[in-house]
N, C-alpha and C positions, 0 to 999 in steps of 0.2 A: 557137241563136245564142250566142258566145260573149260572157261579159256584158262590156263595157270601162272600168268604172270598178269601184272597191274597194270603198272609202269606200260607207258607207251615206248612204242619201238621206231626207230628210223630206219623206212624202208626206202631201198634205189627205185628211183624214178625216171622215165625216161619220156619230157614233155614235148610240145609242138604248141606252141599259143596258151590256150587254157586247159588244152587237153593233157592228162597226166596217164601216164600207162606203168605198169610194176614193171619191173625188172625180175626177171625167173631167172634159175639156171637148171643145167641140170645133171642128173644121178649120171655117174660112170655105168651104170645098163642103160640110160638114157631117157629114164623119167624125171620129168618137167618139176622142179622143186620151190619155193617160194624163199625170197633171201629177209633176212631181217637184221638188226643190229642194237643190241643193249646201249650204244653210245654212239654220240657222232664220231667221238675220236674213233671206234673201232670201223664203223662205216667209211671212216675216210682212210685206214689205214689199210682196206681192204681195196677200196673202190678208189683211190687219188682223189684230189682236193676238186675236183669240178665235177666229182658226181652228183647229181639232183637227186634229191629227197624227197621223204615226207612224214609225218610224224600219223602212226596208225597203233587202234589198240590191236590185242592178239586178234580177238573176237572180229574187230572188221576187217583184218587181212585176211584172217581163215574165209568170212563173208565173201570177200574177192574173188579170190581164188578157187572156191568152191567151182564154180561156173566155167573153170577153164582145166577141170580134172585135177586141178592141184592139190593131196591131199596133205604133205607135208612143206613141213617151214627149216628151212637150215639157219640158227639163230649164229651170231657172231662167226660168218667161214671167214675163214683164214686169208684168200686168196677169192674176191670175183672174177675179174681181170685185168689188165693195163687201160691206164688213164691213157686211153688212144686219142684226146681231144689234142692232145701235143706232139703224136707220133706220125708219120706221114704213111698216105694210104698205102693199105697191103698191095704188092703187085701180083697179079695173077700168074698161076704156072704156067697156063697156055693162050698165047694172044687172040686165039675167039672166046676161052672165059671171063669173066666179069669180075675184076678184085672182091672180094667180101669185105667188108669195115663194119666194125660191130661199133 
């Protein structure tokens, strides 16, 4: 697929040392979608101000994500999730389950 934008994109990152991993979300049916973003301002206005980045063109994010079934990109969403880096951990609804924190 030919890629249709130039311009490189800021994708959400989510690193460990030197290791860098994307950030997906996904469809309300519940396929796995790829996040991108035309501007930092828009990336941070979605993702809070300590989201990790990284500057990718179309062509090598589609690259990426090829390999992990992702066949679509949602360019500038509105809404990723809460900057959880400053919220305290979710508590679980039943004390033998395990809190989730994303």
């Amino acid at each position: 697929m030919k890629p249709r934008h130039t311009v490189d994109w800021f994708v959400p990152v989510h690193s460990a040392g030197d290791i860098a991993a994307l950030q997906t979300g996904r469809l309300p049916d519940g396929r796995r979608v790829g996040i991108a973003f035309t501007t930092l301002a828009n990336l941070r206005a979605a993702s809070g101000p300590r989201q990790e980045w990284m500057r990718l063109t179309e062509e090598a994010l589609r690259e990426t994500l090829v390999p992990l079934g992702v066949t679509r990109i949602q360019l500038d969403p509105v809404l990723v999730g809460p900057d959880v880096s400053s919220q305290p951990a979710l508590q679980a609804s039943h004390p033998s389950e395990p809190a989730l924190v994303h």
